[in-house]
N, C-alpha and C positions, 0 to 999 in steps of 0.2 A: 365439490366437497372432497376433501383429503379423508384418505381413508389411514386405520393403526397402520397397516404393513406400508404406507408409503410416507406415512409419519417419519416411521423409527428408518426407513431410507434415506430422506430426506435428513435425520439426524447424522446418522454414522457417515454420509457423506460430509457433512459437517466439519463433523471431526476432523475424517480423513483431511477434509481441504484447511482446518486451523492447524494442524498438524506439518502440513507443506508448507504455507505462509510462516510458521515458529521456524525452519530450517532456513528456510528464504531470507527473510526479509534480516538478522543478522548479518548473511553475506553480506545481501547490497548492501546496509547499512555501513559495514568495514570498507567494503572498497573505496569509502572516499574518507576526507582526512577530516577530523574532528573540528571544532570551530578554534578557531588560531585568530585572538584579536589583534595582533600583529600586522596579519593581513589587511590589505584594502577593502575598502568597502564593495568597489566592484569585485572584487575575487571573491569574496564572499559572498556576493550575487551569483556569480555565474557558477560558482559551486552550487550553490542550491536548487538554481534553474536545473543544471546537470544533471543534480540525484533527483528532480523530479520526473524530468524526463525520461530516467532509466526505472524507476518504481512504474512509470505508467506502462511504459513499453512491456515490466515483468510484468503489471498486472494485467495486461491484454494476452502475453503469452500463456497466463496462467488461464486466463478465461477461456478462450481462445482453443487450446489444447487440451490439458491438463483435467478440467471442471469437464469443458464438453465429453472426454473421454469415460472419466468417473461417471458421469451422468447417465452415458450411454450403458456403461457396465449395471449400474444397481437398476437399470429401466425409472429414472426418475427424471427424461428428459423432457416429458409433457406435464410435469408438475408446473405450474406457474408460477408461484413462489418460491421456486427454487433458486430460480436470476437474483431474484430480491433480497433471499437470506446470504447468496452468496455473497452479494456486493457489500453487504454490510458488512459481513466478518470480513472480507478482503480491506476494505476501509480502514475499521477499525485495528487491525493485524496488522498489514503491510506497513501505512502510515505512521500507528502508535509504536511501533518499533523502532521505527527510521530516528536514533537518536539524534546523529550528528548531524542531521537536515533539520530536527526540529529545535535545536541550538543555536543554529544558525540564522533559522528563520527569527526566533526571538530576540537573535542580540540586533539583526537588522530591523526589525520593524517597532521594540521596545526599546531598547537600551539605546542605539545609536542608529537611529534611524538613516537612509540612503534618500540623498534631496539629491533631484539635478535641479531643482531651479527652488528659490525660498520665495516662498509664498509670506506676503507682506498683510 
């Protein structure tokens, strides 16, 4: 059982960690180029594989570092559900931000779909 004082720990870390991911996930999101229907359909695959690969790598270095550090600091590293709220907000944050990867993904899998072979 979670007790008040590792409740409102558990929260203001929170914060703190929705607060890194709001500065974060902007950057990555600019570093790469907006969706360009100009482009081929493989470039705009392999953009998007790209920016997924570097959101993953951010959000390990965030877990990784950053979470475990915080965690250590408020003593809320034996809380159990603390993995669990994290991973949501990181999810939710990191992801739902990522504009120009989630542009890209819909114009490829809705609007103009990416076939190597047609299926009869």
């Amino acid at each position: 059982m979670i007790s008040f004082g590792q409740l409102i720990r558990v929260l203001g870390v929170s914060v703190i960690h929705i607060v890194i991911l709001f500065i974060l996930a902007p950057i990555i999101d600019h570093a790469f180029t907006p969706l360009d229907k100009e482009e081929s359909n493989e470039e705009i695959l392999i953009e998007s594989i790209t920016q997924l690969l570097t959101v993953s790598v951010i959000w390990y270095l965030i877990d990784k570092f950053v979470l475990h550090a915080i965690n250590k600091y408020f003593n809320i590293h034996k809380v159990k559900m603390i993995n669990k709220v994290m991973n949501i907000i990181t999810s939710i944050v990191l992801i739902g931000l990522q504009t120009h990867l989630v542009s890209k993904l819909e114009y490829i899998t809705n609007e103009h779909p990416f076939r190597v072979t047609k299926v009869f």
